[in-house]
Structures are given as C-alpha cells and as structure tokens.
C-alpha positions in Angstrom: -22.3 5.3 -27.5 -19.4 8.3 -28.3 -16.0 7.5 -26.1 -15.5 10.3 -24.0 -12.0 11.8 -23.4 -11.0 11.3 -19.6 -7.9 10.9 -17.4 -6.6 8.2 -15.7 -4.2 7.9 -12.9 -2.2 4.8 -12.1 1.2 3.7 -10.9 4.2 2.6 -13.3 8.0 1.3 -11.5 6.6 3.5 -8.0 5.4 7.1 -9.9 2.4 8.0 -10.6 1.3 8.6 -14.0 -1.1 10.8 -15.7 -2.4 10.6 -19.5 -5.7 11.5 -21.4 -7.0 9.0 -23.4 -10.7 8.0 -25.2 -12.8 5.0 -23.7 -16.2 4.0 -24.6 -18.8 4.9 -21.8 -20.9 1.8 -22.6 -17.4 -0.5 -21.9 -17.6 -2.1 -18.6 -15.0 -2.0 -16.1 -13.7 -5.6 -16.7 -13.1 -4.5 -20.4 -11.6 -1.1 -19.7 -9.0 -2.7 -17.3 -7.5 -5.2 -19.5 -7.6 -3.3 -22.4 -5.6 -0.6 -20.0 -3.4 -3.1 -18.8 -2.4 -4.5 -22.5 -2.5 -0.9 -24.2 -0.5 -0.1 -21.3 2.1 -2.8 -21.1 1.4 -3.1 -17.4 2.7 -6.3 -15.4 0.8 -9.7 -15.2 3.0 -10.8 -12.4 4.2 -9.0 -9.4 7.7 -8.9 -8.2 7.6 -12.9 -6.1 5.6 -13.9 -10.0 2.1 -13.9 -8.1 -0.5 -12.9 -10.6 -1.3 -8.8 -10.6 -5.4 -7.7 -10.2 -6.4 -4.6 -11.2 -9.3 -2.6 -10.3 -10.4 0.8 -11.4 -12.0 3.3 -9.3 -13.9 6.6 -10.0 -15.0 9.3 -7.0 -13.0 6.7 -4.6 -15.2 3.9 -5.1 -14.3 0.6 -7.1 -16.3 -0.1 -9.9 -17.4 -3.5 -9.8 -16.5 -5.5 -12.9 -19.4 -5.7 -14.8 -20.8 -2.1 -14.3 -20.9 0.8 -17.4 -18.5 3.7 -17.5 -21.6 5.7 -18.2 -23.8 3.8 -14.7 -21.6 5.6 -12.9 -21.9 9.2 -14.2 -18.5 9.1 -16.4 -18.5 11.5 -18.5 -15.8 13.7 -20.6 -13.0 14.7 -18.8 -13.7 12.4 -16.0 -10.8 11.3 -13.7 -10.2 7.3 -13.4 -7.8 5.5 -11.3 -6.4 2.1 -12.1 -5.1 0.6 -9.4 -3.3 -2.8 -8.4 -4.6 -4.8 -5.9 -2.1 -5.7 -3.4 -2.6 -9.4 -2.4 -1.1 -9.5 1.1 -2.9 -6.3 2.4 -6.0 -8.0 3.4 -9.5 -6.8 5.0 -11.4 -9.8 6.2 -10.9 -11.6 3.4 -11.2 -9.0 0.7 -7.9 -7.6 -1.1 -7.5 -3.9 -0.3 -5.7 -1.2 -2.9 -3.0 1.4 -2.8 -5.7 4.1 -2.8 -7.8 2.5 -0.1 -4.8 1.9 2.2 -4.1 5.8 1.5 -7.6 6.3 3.3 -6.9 4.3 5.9 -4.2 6.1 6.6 -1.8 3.4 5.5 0.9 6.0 4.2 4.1 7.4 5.2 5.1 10.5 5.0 7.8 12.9 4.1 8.2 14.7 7.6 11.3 14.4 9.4 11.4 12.8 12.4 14.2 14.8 14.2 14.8 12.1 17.3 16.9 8.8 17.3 15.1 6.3 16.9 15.2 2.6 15.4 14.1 -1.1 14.4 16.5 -3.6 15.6 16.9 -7.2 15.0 18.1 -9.6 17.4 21.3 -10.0 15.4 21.5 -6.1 15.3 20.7 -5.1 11.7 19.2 -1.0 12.4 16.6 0.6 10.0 16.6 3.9 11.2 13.1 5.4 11.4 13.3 8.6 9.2 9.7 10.0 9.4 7.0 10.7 11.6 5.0 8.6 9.8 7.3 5.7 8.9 5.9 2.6 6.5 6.6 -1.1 7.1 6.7 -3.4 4.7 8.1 -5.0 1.6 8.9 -3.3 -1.5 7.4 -3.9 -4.8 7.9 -1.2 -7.4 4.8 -2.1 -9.7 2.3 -2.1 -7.0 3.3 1.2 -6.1 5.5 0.1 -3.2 9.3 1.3 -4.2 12.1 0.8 -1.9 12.3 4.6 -0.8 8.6 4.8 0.0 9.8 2.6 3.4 11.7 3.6 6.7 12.3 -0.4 7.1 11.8 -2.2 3.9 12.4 -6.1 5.2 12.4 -7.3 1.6 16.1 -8.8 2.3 15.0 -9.9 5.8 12.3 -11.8 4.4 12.7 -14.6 2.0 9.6 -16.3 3.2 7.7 -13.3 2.2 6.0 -13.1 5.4 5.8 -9.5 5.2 3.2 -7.6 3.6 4.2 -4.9 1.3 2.3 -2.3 3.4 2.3 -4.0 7.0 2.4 -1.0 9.6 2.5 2.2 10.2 5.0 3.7 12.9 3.0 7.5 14.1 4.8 9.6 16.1 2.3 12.3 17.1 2.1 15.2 20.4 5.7 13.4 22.0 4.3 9.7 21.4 4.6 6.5 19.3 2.3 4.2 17.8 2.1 1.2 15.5 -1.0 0.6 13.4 -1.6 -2.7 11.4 -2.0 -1.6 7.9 -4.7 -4.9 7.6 -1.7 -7.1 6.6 -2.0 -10.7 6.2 0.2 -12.0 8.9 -0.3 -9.3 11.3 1.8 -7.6 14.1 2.7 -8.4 17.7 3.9 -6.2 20.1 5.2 -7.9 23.0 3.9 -11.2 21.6 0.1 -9.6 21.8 -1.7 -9.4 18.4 -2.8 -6.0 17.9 -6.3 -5.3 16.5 -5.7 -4.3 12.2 -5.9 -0.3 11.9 -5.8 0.3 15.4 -3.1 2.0 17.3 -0.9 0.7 19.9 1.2 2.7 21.9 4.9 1.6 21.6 7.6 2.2 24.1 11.5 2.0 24.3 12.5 -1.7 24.4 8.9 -3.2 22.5 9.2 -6.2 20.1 7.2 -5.6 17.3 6.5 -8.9 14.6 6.4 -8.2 11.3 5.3 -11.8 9.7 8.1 -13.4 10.8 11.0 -10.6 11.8 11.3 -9.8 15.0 12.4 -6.2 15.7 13.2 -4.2 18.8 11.8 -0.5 19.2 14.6 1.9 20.2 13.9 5.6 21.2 16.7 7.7 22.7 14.3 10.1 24.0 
C-alpha cells in the first residue's frame, strides 16, 4: 500500500513537537511506534531508568498494537499523536497518557491565582500555589512533565518516588478550593481520608493533603 504523508504530534524534553513525515498505511501501530521512537531518538528509559511505553493515538483514541494505519481511516494528511505512557498515573490497573489525563482534566493551567495561598510541610518548606488550576506531581521532562509545568513539583521531596508525576489537581473555582486525584498510584488523603481518583474534594485552610508519602498543609489567607 502507498505511505501517506501525515503529521504527528509528540513531546520532546517538555515541548511539543510537530513534523510531517511518510508512513505506510498497511504498518501497524506496534511497527509505526518503534520505528518513531528509533527514527526519532526518543528515550527507552524515563528519568528514575524505568522502561518508557509508547502509544499512538488518532481522533483521541489509542490504537491498539496490532491494528492498520489504514483500519482506522488514516489517510493523507492525517494527524497522529505519540504519546508516552506514564507508569505511575494509573486507572484500575491500566496506564493512562498525557493526552488522556488532559481529558480528564488532569492539567494546570496558566491563570493566575491572585490570593495567597500555599503547600507546607511540617518542617516548613512553602510551594506557593501560582494558578487556579495548580498541578501536583513529579517532574519528568520526557514524559511531558517539566519542572515549570508544576505549582509544587515534590521531585526533591521525594526520593522514594512515591509521588506520581501527575498526582492532583488544586481547582480554585466561584471563591472555592478543591483537590482532584489525577488517578495516581499512591493516591491522596485529605485529613487522613482517601479521596475517591478524579473526584473533587473541597479543601479548607489548615487541611493535610498526602501526596505518596509528603505530607503538606493547605494555607489560604483568604
């Protein structure tokens, strides 16, 4: 079958990248990914040296690995996605991408968030939250997950690597806070309760959220 010319869309070192390229439409999706990632020069390994997944998605679905470009409906100028999968965002067992977090709403945001408020540890290290919607997590540039895409990035915090790179979500929204559970692998406590993953519990003044295993104070000087 003729290659078709289509664009794809993945992350390199935190930005996103856009390039046309030729790929044969009777390729499977398990073929097209590691040719990408070799032609590419994209990472085995992730930042702690855990092996790197890949999957590639068209429409917002994930092609399964043995389906045809051309099974699908791609055809020229098509737009792919190649994605990492990140392996402590977790959804009942199954690995969850950067674009699917995106839909769950697992996504800061560049808003400003013009009140004081903070994350505090019990020896008093501050992460200032920045944004209305402010990201929790561990960095990790070649998933897609750089330092400045975080109000508290606990990477230092964290040598157990408890923390997901995406854990929660800090909304502020109509004059109130909430914490969502970005489906991470450890989870989050408030008050020593397990919240329910993507759901959204109010937070107040003097909360403990756990992230993994940091313990963190909520502070609003309302």
């Amino acid at each position: 079958m003729l290659p078709a010319t289509i664009t794809l869309q993945y992350m390199r070192e935190g930005a996103k990248q856009n390039i046309r390229l030729k790929l044969s439409l009777d390729a499977t999706a398990r073929q097209v990914i590691a040719d990408l990632v070799r032609d590419l020069n994209l990472p085995n390994t992730d930042s702690d040296g855990d092996p790197c997944t890949y999957e590639l998605t068209y429409q917002r679905q994930t092609l399964s690995d043995d389906v045809r470009l051309f099974e699908v409906g791609v055809q020229e100028n098509a737009i792919l996605q190649l994605v990492a999968v990140n392996p402590n965002a977790t959804r009942s067992g199954i690995a969850l991408s950067a674009n699917v977090l995106s839909r769950l709403g697992g996504k800061g945001s560049s808003e400003p968030l013009n009140l004081t408020v903070a994350l505090v540890t019990r020896d008093g290290y501050a992460f200032p939250l920045r944004h209305t919607r402010a990201l929790i997590g561990r960095a990790d540039a070649a998933l897609g997950y750089p330092p400045e895409a975080f109000d508290a990035d606990l990477t230092t915090l964290d040598p157990n690597r408890t923390v997901s790179r995406p854990h929660a979500l800090i909304i502020y929204s109509d004059g109130q806070f909430t914490v969502r559970d970005l489906y991470s692998q450890r989870g989050v406590l408030v008050n020593g309760s397990r919240i329910e993953p993507n759901g959204a519990q109010p937070l107040r003044h003097g909360d403990w959220l756990t992230f993994g295993e940091i313990e963190m104070q909520f502070r609003w000087q309302g």
